[in-house]
N, C-alpha and C positions, 0 to 999 in steps of 0.2 A: 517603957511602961505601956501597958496596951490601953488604948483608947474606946472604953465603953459606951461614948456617947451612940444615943439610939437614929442621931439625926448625921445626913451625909454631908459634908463641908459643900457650901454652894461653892457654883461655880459662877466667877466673878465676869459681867458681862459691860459691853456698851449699852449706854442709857438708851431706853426707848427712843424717844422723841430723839435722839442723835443719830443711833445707827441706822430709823427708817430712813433716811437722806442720804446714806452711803453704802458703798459696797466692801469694803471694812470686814474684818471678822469678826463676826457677832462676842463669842466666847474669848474670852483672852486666857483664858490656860489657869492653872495652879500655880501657886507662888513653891518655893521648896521647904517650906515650914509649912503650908495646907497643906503638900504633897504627903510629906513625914507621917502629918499628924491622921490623914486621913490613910494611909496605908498602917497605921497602927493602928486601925479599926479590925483587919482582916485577923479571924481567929487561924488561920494556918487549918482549916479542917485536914485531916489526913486521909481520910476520902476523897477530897477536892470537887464537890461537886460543882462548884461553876466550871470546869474546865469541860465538862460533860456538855455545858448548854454553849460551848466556841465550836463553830465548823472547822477551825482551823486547829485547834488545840493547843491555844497557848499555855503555860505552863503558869496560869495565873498567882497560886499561891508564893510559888520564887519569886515570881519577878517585883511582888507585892512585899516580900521582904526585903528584897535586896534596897528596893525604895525606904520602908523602914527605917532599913540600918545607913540610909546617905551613903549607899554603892548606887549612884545614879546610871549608871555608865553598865556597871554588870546585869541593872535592870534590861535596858536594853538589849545587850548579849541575849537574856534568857529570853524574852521577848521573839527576838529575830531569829531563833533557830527555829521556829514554824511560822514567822508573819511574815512577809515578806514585806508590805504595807505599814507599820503600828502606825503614822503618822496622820494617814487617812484613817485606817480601823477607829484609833481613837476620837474622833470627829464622828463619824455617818454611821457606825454600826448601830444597831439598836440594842444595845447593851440590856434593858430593859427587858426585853423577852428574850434574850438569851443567857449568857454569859449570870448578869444578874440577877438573872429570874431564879436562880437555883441556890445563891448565897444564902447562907444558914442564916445571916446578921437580918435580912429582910422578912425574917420569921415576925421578927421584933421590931420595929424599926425600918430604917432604910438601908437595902443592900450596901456595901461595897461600893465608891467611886471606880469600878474596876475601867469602865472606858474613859473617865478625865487620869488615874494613874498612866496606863498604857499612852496617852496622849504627852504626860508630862512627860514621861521618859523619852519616848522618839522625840519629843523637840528639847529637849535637857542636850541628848545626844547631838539632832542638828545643829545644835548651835555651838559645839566645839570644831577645830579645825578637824577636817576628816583626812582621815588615814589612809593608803594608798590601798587597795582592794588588790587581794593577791587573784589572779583569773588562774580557776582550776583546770589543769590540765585536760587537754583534747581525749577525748575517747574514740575521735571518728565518726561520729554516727551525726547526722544533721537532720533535725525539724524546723518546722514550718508552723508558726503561730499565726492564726487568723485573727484582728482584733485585736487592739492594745489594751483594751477594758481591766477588770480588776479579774476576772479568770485567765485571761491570756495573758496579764504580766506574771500572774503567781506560777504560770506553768512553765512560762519563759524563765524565771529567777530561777524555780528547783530543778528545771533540767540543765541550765547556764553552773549550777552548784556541782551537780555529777560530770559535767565534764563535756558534757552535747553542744554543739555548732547550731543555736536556737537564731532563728530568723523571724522577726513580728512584722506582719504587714499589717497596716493599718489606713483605711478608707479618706481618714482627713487628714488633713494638712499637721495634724498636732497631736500626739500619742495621747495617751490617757484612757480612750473611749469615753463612758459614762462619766468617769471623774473627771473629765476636762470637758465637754459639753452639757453636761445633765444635772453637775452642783453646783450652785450660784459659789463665789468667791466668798460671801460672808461666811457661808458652813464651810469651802475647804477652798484655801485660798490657791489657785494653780501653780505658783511657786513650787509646793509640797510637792503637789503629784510629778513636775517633771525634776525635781531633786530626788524621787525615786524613783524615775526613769532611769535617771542617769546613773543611777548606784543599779542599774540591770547592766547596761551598758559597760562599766567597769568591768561586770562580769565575765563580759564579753559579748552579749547579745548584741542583736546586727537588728536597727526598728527602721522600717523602709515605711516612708508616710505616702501618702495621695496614691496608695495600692488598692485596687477596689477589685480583692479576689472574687471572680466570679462572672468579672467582664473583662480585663485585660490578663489576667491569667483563670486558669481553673485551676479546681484541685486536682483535677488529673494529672494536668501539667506540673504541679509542683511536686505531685510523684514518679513524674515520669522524666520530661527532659532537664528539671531543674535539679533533681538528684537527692530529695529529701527523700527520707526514710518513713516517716512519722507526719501528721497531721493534726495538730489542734484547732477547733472552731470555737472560738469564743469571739463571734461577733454580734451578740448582744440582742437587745429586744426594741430596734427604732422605728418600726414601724408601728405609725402612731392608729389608735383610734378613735371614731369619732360618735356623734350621739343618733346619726340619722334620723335630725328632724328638719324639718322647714329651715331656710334663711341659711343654714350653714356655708355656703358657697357665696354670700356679704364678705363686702372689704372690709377686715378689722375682726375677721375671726382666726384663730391662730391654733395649729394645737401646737399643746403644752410642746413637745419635742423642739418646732419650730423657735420658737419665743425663748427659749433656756437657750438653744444651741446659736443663736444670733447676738445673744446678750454673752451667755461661759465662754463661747469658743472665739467669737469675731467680734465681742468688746463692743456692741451696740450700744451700752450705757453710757460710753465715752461719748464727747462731743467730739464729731468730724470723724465718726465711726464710718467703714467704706461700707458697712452693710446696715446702716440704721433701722432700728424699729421704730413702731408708731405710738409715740407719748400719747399714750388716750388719757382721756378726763375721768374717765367713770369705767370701772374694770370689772368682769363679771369672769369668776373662774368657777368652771365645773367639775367637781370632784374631791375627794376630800383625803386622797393621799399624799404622801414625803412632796410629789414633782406638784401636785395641785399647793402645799406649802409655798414651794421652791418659785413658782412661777407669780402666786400672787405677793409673794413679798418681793420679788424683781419689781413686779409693776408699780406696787409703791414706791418704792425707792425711784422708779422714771417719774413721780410725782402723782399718780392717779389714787382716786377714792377708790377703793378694794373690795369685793364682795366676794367671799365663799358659798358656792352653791350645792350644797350635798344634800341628796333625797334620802338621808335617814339621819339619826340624832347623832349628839355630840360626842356620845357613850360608843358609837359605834366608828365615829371617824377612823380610819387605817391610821393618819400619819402618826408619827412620835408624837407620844404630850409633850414634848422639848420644842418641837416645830409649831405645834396649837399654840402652847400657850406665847411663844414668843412673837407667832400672828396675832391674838390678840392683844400684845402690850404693843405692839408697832402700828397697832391702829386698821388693823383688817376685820371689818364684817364677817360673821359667818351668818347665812339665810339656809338652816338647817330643813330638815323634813322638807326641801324643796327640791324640786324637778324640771326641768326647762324642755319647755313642749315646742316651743317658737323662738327663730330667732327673726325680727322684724327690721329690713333695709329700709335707706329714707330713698328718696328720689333720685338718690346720685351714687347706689348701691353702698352705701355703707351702714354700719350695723349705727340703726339709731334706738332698739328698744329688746328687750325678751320678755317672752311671757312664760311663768311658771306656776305648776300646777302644787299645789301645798299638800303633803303626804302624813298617812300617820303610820305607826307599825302595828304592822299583824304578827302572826306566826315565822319561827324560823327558819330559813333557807336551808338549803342542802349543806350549805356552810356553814350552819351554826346562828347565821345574821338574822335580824328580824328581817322579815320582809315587809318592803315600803310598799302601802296602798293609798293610791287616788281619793280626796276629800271629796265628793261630788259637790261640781258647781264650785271649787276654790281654786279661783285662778287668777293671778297677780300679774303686773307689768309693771318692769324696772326699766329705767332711762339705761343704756351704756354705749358706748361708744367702740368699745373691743368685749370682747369674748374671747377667753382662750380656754381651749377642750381639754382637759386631764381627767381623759378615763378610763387611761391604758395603752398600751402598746405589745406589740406581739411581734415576734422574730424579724427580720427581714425576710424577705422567701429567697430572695438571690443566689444565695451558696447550693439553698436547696434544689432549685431549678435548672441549675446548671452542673449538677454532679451527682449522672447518674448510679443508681444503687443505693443512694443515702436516703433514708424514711425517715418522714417526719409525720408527726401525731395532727389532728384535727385543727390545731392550734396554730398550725407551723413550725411548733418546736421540733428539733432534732431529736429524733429518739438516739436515746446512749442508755447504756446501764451502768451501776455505779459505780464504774472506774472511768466513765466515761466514753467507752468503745461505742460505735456507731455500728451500724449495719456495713458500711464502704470498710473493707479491708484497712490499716492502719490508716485510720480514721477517727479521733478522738473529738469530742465537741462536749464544751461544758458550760455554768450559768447561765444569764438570760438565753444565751440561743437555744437551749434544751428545756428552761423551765419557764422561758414568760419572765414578765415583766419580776426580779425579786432582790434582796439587800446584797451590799456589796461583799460581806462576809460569806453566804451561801456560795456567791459567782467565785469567792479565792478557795473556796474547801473544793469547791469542784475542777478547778482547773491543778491544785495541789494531787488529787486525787487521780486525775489523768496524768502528770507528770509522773506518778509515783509507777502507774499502769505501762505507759510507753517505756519505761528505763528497764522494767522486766522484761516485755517484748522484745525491746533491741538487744536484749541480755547486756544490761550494764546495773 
């Protein structure tokens, strides 16, 4: 019987006051009777317009019956012949302006659970014994993945599916990219991301870590004496920004990049961590996207009082309202319509104060945003003792600098067009390294879409 309520079954969480203290997953999943009952909400449209708003094109309506009808296990099948990910997707996508944004039920009501369903199926599935993975016969033909991030696994998994000799090199010590340094453990615990590493690997893929293509190999080299064919770039957007103002070069200011990847990747939050961060008292984070979330709920959770500082309103914040609002039940400030002119060291260089300038909105930006304008004369100082910068990050230039023939736009990003083809002869490069800092589901359509591009190329 179909399920006409107008409201979407919550998803059942750890208590405020408990999970600011831990590193825990926030979300604890669907039980299989939510699951049921909220996949009998989905009318079956036969149009399917949510599958229009996925980069990757999962086959939503299926797999949301299969859930239905308690085929847990077929869900996933349908799932996995374009996701390569569900287990993350379901976690970090912003379902919200995509996938959901197009459900007919959100006419009325509230869409579709379509990212808590796709989440319950991939862990319904991990949590059976796994099956042994048949590795598809050799074609001959070998690429070269740049980046283990979430566009270089998807492009690694669809060409490892056709039959290619895929090789991922990857810069740290620890596969994943963005998903193992960039999401705290409470949104996606790392466990996940290298259980689907390893089901790459089954496939056959070959992941070489502590490779930092661009200084101990190039990519010429990897087309020339190492013998690949083919070249994917998906190494990502780390190189961080910062706000150029006063004080920034104080001990105790961090950008956001820094402070996630010493906390995700080398376990700073642990005691007797080899690479410790700085338990500050009084936390000021600039910015008001997913990683300015991600960073200031790390910092409480090391213990520190939390402030969000973003120069324009709460209407206009980037991050997910799943991310807001669960900063503010964990106890994080937000000091909105603000802007940080100053950062102010004590006598012993470390950051003892900032001052910020109080904004209002004018007219909209070239983007649609209001633009934030100077209050004359309203300018405020807050006690902190860290700072950390979330205001963006933009390619690495590395790859670019060192392999010539490949253009990249103003930004640093790699130019490709949309299969992903570069300017450098068999040269593909896809997400962050091509478009800037953006979600994990854009970085898998495009690394799917270069896979799809090189198997024409090598004719397979």
């Amino acid at each position: 019987m179909a399920n006409l309520s107008l409201v979407k079954n919550p998803m059942p969480t750890q208590e405020a006051n408990v999970r600011n203290a831990n590193f825990s997953e926030v979300a604890l999943g669907y039980t299989r009777e939510t699951a049921v009952d909220e996949a009998k909400r989905c009318l079956g449209c036969r149009n399917k317009p949510c599958v229009s708003g996925c980069p990757v094109q999962v086959k939503i309506p299926e797999f949301i019956a299969k859930i239905a009808a308690e085929d847990f296990e077929g869900a996933y099948d349908v799932i996995s012949t374009t996701n390569a990910l569900p287990a993350v997707c379901g976690r970090v996508c912003p379902q919200e302006s995509q996938c959901e944004s197009k459900c007919v039920r959100g006419i009325k009501g509230d869409p579709v659970g379509i990212g808590r369903l796709e989440r319950f199926a991939a862990d319904t599935h991990n949590a059976l014994p796994q099956k042994a993975v048949e590795k598809p016969k050799s074609n001959g033909h070998k690429v070269a993945v740049v980046g283990s991030g979430p566009s270089g696994l998807t492009c690694a998994g669809d060409l490892a599916k056709r039959g290619f000799d895929v090789t991922v090199f990857e810069a740290f010590h620890v596969a994943g990219g963005v998903l193992s340094y960039g999401i705290p453990e409470f949104r996606l615990p790392k466990a996940i991301v290298q259980r689907e590493i390893e089901g790459l690997k089954a496939l056959g893929v070959t992941v070489e870590t502590n490779a930092v293509i661009g200084k101990a190999v190039s990519i010429d080299e990897l087309l020339g004496d190492m013998g690949f064919e083919a070249v994917f770039v998906g190494s990502g957007a780390g190189l961080p920004q910062f706000l150029k103002i006063s004080g920034e070069s104080a001990l105790g200011v961090y950008s956001a990049n820094e402070y996630l990847t010493r906390i995700n990747l080398m376990k700073a939050y642990k005691e007797g961590a080899a690479t410790p961060v700085y338990r500050a008292k009084r936390v000021a984070v600039v910015g008001g996207g997913n990683v300015a979330m991600d960073a200031a709920r790390c910092a409480k959770r090391l213990g520190a009082d939390v402030s969000i500082v973003y120069r324009r309103g709460r209407d206009e914040l980037p991050a997910r309202h799943e991310e807001v609002e669960h900063a503010e039940e964990e106890g994080i400030h937000f000091l909105l319509l603000s802007n940080p002119t100053e950062i102010i060291a004590d006598e012993n260089g470390r950051v003892a104060s900032m001052k910020i300038q109080k904004m209002e909105l004018g007219e909209p930006d070239e983007k649609g945003r209001r633009r934030p304008i100077p209050i004359d004369g309203a300018i405020d100082e807050i006690e902190v003792d860290a700072v950390i910068i979330a205001a963006g990050t933009s390619p690495n230039p590395l790859i670019a600098s060192t392999t010539p023939g490949l253009d990249v736009n103003r930004h640093g990003g790699i130019i490709a067009d949309d299969d992903g083809l570069t300017s450098h002869t068999f040269v593909w490069a896809g997400g962050d390294a091509v478009t800037g800092a953006a979600t994990v589901i854009l970085a898998m359509g495009a690394g799917k879409a270069s896979a799809a591009a090189i198997a024409e190329k090598l004719g397979n």
